[in-house]
C-alpha positions as a Markdown table, in Angstrom:
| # | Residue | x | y | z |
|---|---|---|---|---|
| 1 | Unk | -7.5 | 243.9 | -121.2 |
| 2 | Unk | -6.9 | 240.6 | -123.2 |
| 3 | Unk | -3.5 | 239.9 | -121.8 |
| 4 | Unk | -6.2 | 238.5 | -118.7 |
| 5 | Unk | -8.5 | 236.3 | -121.1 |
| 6 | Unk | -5.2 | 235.4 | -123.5 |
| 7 | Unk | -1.8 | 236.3 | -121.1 |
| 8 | Unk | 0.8 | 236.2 | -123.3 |
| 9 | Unk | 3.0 | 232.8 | -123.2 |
| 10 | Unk | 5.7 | 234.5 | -121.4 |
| 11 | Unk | 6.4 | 238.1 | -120.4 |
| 12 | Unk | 9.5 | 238.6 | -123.3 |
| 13 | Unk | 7.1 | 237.9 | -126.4 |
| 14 | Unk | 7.4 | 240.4 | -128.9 |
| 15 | Unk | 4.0 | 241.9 | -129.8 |
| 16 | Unk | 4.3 | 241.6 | -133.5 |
| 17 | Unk | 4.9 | 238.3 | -132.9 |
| 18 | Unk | 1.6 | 235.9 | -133.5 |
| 19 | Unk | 0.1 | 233.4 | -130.5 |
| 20 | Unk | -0.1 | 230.5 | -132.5 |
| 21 | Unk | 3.9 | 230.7 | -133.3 |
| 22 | Unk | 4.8 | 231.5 | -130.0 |
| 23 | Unk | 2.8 | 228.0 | -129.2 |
| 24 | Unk | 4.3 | 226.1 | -131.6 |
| 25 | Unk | 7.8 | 227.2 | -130.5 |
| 26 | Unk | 6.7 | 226.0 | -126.6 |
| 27 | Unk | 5.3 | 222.9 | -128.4 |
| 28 | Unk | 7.8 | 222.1 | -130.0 |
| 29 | Unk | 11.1 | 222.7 | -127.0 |
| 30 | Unk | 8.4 | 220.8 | -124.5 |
| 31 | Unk | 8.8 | 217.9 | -127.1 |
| 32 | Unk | 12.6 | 218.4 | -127.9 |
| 33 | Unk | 12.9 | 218.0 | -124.1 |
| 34 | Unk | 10.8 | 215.1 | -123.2 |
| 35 | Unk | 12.5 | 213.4 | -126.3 |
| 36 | Unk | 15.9 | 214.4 | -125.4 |
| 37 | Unk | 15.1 | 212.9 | -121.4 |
| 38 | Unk | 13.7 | 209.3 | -122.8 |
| 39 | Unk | 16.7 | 209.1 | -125.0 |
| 40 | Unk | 19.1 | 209.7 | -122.4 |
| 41 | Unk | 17.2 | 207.1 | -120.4 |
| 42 | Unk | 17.1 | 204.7 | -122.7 |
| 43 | Unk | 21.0 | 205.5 | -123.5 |
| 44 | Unk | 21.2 | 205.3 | -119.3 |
| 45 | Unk | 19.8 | 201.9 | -120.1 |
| 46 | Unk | 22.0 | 200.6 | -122.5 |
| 47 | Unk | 25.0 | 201.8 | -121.2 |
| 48 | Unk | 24.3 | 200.6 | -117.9 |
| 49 | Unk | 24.2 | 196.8 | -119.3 |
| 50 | Unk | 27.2 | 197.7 | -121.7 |
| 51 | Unk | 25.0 | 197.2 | -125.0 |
| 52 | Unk | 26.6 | 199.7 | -127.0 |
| 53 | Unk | 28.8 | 196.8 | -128.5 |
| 54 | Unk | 25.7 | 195.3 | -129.7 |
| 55 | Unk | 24.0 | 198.5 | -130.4 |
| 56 | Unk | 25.1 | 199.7 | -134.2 |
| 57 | Unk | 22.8 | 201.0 | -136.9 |
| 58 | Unk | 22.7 | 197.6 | -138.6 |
| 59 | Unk | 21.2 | 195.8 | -135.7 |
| 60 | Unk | 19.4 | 198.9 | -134.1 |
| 61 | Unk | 17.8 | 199.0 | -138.0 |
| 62 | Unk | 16.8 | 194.9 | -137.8 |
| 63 | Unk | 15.5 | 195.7 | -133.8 |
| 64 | Unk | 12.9 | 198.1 | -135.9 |
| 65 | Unk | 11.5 | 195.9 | -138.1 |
| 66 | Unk | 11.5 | 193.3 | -136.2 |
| 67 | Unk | 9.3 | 194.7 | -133.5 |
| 68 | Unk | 7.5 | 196.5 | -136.3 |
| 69 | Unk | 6.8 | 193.0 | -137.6 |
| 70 | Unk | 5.8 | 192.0 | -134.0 |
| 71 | Unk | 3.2 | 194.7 | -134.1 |
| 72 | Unk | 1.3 | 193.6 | -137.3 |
| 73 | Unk | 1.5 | 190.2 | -136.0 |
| 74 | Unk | -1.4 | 191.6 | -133.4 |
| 75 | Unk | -3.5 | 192.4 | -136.6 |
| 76 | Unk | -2.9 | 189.5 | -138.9 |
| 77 | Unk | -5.8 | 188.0 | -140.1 |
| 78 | Unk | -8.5 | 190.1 | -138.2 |
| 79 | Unk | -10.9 | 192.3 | -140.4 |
| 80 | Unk | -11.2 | 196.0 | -140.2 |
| 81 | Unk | -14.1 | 195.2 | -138.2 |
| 82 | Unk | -12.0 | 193.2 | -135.5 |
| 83 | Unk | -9.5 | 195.7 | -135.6 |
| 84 | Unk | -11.3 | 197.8 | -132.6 |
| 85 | Unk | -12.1 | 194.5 | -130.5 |
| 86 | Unk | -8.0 | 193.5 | -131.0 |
| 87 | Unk | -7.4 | 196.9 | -130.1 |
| 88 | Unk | -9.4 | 196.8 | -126.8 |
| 89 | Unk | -7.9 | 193.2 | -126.0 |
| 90 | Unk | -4.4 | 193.4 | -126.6 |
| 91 | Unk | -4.1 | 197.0 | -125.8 |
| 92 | Unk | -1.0 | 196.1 | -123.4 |
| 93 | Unk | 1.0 | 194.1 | -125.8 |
| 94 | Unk | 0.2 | 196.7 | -128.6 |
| 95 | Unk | 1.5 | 199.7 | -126.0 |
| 96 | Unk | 4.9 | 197.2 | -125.8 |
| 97 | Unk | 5.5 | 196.5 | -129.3 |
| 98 | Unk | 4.8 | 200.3 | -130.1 |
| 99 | Unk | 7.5 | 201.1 | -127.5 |
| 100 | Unk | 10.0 | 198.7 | -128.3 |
| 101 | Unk | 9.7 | 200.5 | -132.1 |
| 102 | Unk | 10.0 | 204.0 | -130.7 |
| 103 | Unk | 13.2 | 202.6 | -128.2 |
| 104 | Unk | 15.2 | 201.5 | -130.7 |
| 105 | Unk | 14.3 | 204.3 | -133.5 |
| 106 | Unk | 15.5 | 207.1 | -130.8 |
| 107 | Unk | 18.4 | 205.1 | -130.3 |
| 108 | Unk | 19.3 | 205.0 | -133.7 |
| 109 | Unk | 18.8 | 208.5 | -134.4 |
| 110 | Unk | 20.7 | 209.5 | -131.6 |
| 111 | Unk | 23.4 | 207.1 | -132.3 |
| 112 | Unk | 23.8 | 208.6 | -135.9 |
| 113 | Unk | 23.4 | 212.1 | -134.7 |
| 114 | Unk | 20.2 | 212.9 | -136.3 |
| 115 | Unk | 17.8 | 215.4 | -134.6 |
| 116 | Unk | 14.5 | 213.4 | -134.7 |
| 117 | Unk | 12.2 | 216.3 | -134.7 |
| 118 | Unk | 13.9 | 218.4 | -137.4 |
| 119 | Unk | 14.0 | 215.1 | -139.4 |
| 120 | Unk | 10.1 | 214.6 | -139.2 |
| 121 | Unk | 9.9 | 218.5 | -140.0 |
| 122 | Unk | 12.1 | 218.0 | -143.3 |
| 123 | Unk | 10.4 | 215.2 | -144.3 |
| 124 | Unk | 6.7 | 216.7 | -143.3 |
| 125 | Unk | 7.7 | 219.2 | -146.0 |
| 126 | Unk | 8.9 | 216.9 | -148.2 |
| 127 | Unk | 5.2 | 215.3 | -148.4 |
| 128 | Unk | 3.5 | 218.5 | -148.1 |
| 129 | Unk | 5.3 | 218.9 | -151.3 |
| 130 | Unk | 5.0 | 215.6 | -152.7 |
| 131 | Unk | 0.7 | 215.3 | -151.6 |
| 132 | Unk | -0.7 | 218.7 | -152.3 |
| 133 | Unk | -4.0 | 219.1 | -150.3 |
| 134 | Unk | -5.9 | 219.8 | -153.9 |
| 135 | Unk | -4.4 | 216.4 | -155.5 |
| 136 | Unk | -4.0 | 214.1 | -152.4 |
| 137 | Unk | -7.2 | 215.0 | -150.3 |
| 138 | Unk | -9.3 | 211.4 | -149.9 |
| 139 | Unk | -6.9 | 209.4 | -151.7 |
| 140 | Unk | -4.8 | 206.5 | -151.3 |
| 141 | Unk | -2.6 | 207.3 | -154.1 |
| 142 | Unk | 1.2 | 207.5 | -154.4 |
| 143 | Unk | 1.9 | 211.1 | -155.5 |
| 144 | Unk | 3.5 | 209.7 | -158.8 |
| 145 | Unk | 0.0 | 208.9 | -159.1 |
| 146 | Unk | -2.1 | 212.2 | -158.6 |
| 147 | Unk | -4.0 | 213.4 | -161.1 |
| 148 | Unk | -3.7 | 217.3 | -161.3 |
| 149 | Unk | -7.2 | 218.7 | -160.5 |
| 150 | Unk | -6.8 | 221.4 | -163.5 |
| 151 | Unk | -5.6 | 219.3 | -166.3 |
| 152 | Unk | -6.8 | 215.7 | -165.3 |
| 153 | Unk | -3.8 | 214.3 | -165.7 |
């Protein structure tokens, strides 16, 4: 009877196998798929215009943080407490300079063959590793920093 309040993800699941993996395997080929379509639009894009010339890891690297530069441009010199009014005001231009970063970044990691998504992953793990919940929780720390909780040091 709880296949009709919880049906299973699809019919093939293993019934060993847990829910909440089973969702984060949809998750996560539902977002290897939308990435891999906007990547092959925006490569669509540059191809189309024959920017691949122009396009090499160098200059994709400098269209990054350039834009990213672009972005804190929107927040220079406003307080935390202006930060939700500039939020609200420039939302458009914020949605722009956030997309122009995330253009060029899928570019370049699908120009140098890296799989975004099991990059993120590694490196997820890396500061999982790095920023322990126990040492990191509510702090601004770098992890060279962290005290341990059981020595104090």
């Amino acid at each position: 009877m709880d296949h009709i309040h919880n049906p299973p993800l699809y019919a093939s699941r293993a019934p060993s196998q847990p829910r909440a993996l089973h969702f984060r395997l949809l998750h996560s080929y539902f977002l290897f798929t939308m990435l891999e379509a906007v990547t092959a639009r925006i490569r669509a894009f540059r191809d189309e215009r024959d920017w691949m010339q122009f396009h090499n890891p160098k200059e994709l690297a400098a269209a990054i943080a350039i834009e990213a530069a672009e972005l804190q441009e929107i927040f220079l010199w406003k307080s935390p407490a202006e930060t939700a009014d500039v939020v609200a005001a420039k939302n458009e231009a914020l949605r722009d300079e956030i997309a122009d970063i995330a253009v060029y970044l899928l570019e370049l990691a699908d120009n140098l063959g890296i799989d975004l998504i099991e990059a993120i992953d590694a490196k997820m793990a890396k500061n999982a590793a790095k920023y322990p919940v126990e040492k990191a929780r509510g702090s601004n720390l770098k992890y060279t920093e962290l005290a341990d909780p059981e020595s104090g040091t």
